[in-house]
C-alpha positions, 0 to 999 in steps of 0.5 A: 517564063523560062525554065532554068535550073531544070534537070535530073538526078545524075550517076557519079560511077566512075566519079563525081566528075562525070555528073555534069557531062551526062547531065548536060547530055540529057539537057540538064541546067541542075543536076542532083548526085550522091556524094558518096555510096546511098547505101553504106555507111562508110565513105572514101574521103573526099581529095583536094583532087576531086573537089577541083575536078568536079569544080573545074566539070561544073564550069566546063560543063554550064551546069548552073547548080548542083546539090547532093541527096544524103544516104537512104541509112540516115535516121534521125528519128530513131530512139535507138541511141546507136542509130542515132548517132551514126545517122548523125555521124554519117550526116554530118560527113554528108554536109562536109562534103557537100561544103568542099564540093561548093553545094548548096545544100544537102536533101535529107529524107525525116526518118522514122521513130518506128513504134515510138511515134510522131512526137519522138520522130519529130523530136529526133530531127529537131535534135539531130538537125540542131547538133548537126548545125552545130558541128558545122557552124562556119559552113554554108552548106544548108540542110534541105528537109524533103516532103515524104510519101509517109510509108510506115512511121516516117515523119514529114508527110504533112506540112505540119510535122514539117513544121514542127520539126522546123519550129524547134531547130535554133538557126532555122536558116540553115534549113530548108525544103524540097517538095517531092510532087510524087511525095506530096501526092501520096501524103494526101495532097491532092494536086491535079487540078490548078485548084489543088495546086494552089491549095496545096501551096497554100498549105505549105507557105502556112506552115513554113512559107514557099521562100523555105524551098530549095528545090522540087523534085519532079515525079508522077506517081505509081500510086494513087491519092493518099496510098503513102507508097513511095513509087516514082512514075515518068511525067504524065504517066501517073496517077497525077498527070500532067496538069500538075506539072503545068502548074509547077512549070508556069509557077513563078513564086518557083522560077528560080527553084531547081527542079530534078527529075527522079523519074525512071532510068529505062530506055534513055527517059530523062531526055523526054520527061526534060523535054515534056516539062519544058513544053508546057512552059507558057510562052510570054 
């Protein structure tokens, strides 16, 4: 089995267009970037220029596939009217740049409805996604819903609200999933074991089918089994190890899903955790 399609979440410092030249740096196929600041809301406006030197950087480069990660600000659970619509605003300034940049879709955390509930958060996202689709009818951008850890009220933490999010959206193909092993892991979802994997999948093609996912991103965990933190470790470092990622490596129902390292930066760790996910390949 081969590994396409692996690598890591990319700095844009300086310009989008630096992204793939210091991905392929670390031996990424795929890289994951911002397209804008994370944690404004405000947004230079994106430069025929700038679409083409990223373009032109993509080919240079041989990156096979690039896609963006919304701002951290975006919240479309909220029952706050005002938060709402900026989150909307925001996130459908989001999509049209990832259209311009030629991405295929953009990773979206479900927000969080605080004290107002499961049902209003799910709600939220259902209406928010819908009006979002929308405003950018024509696009081919995609909407990829990311699997939470659950800290706090946010929705997304089971399979479940995921589909029930999923189940209210009016063109559900525009939509799709990325499954955050460090997320699921801290959601509940016990994936240590090759049995743990394969129920785990198993749960999650019930409720939306494993053809929904987009991309994984690849994570240990800090945290242990069912802690709902969100808290990011280098592969085999964590409280999941490494038989996990065995599983996900030699998955072939995922071959050909893009698979981004958000591990930590220190001491140059994209390069080896790559390289670790690359070993346990099983060779034919």
């Amino acid at each position: 089995m081969s590994t396409p399609f692996l690598g890591a979440h990319m700095s844009v410092a300086g310009g989008l267009e630096l992204a793939p030249a210091r991905g392929r740096e670390v031996g990424c196929e795929a890289i994951q970037i911002f397209t804008k600041n994370e944690r404004q809301w405000k947004s230079r406006k994106l430069t025929d220029e700038n679409c083409a030197a990223f373009k032109t950087a993509m080919k240079e480069t041989r990156t096979q596939v690039a896609f963006a990660h919304g701002s951290y600000l975006i919240n479309l659970a909220s029952p706050k009217k005002e938060m709402f619509e900026k989150s909307l605003s925001a996130f459908v300034d989001e999509l049209e740049r990832c259209e311009a940049l030629g991405l295929p879709f953009l990773v979206t955390h479900p927000g969080s409805p605080g004290d107002a509930g499961e049902e209003t958060g799910i709600t939220g996202m259902r209406v928010g996604i819908n009006e979002a689709i929308r405003q950018t009818k024509g696009l081919k951008v995609k909407i990829a819903l990311e699997t939470t850890a659950g800290q706090g009220a946010t929705v997304g933490r089971t399979f479940d609200q995921l589909k029930a999010i999923l189940d209210g959206v009016k063109e559900p193909d525009r939509v799709g999933f990325v499954i955050d092993t460090c997320h699921i892991f801290a959601a509940g979802y016990d994936i240590r074991t090759p049995a743990g994997w394969a129920e785990t999948i198993a749960k999650f093609d019930a409720a939306v089918s494993v053809r929904t996912v987009l991309a994984f991103h690849v994570n240990d965990s800090k945290k242990d089994l069912n802690c709902r933190v969100d808290r990011h470790e280098n592969i085999g470092k964590g409280c999941i190890g490494i038989e996990a990622f065995r599983c996900l490596m030699n998955d072939e129902r995922f071959a050909d899903v893009p698979k981004v390292i958000e591990t930590p930066k220190e001491d140059d760790m994209d390069a080896v955790n790559l390289g670790l996910l690359r070993g346990l390949v099983k060779r034919a």
